[in-house]
N, C-alpha and C positions, 0 to 999 in steps of 0.2 A: 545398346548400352542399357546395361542393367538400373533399373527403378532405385532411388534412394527414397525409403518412407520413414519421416518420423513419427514418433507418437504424439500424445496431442499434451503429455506432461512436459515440464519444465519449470525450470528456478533464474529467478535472477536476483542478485548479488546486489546490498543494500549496506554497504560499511559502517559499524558503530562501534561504539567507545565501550558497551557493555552486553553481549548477545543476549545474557538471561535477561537482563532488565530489560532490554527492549522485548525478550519473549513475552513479558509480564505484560507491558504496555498495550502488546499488537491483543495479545488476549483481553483482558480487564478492561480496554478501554473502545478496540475495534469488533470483540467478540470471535478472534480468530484463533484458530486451532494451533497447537505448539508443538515443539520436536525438539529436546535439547539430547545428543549425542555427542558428549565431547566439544568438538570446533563446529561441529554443523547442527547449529543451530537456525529453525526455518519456522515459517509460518504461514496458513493460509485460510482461507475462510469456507466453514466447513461445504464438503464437496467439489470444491475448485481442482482440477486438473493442474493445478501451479502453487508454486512454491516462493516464499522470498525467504533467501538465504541471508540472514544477518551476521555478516562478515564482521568479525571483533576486529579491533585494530585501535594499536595507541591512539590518543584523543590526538597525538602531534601528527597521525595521517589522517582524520579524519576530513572531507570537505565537501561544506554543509553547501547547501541549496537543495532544487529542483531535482531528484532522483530521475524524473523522467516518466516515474511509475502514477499510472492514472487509474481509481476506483470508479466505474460506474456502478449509477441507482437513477434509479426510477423517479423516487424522490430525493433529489438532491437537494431541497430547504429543510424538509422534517428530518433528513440523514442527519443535517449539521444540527440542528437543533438538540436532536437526541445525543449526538458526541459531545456537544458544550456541555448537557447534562452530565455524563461521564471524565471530564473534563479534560478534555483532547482540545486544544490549543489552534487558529484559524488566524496563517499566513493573509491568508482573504476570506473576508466573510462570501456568504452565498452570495452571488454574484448572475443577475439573467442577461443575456446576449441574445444576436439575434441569430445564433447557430444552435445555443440551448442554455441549460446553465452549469455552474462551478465554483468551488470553494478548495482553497488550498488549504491542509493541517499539515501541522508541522507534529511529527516524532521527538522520541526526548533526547536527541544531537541536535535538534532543528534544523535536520532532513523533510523537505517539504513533495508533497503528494497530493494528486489531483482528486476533488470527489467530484465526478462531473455525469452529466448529460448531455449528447449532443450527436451528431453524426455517426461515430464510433461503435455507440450504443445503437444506433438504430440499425445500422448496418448488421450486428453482429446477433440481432433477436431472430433473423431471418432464418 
């Protein structure tokens, strides 16, 4: 049976009420790099191998919570610190646990994402 290999890029699909303005937001206020083409509109933080495609969609499909999508840092206090500065909006403040720590921000549909530290991270510096 022949090998199936993927590459190590890919996107994941992020639905919002307005693609540029969230491209504005992911830029201006995460520092991430932007792509608008028409409907595929994407963003990601310079050098990442991945993409989040911000899927326009009437505000009557939109449904807010948890994306599911989690950023790791090193420093996740001074991370959040530094976004409240740029005024990026926290579902949950910095929060320390006894696996690491975490803070949810919310996007401007109040789409919520993880800035965390923890297992995941440690795993994946290897």
């Amino acid at each position: 049976m022949r090998r199936v290999v993927f590459n190590r890029n890919f996107s994941v699909a992020v639905v919002v009420s307005n693609g540029k303005r969230s491209a504005r937001w992911y830029s201006e206020k995460l520092g991430f790099e932007s792509s608008v083409q028409g409907h595929w509109v994407t963003v990601w933080p310079k050098g990442a191998a991945w993409k989040i495609h911000l899927c326009q969609q009437p505000k009557s499909k939109l449904e807010p919570g948890n994306t599911g999508i989690s950023f790791y840092a090193k420093d996740v206090e001074g991370t959040v610190k530094e976004l409240k500065k740029r005024g990026v909006k926290f579902e949950t403040d910095f929060t320390k646990s006894e696996w690491g720590s975490l803070a949810m921000l919310k996007d401007p549909d109040g789409e919520r994402h993880l800035d965390q530290r923890g297992c995941a991270l440690e795993q994946s510096s290897h």
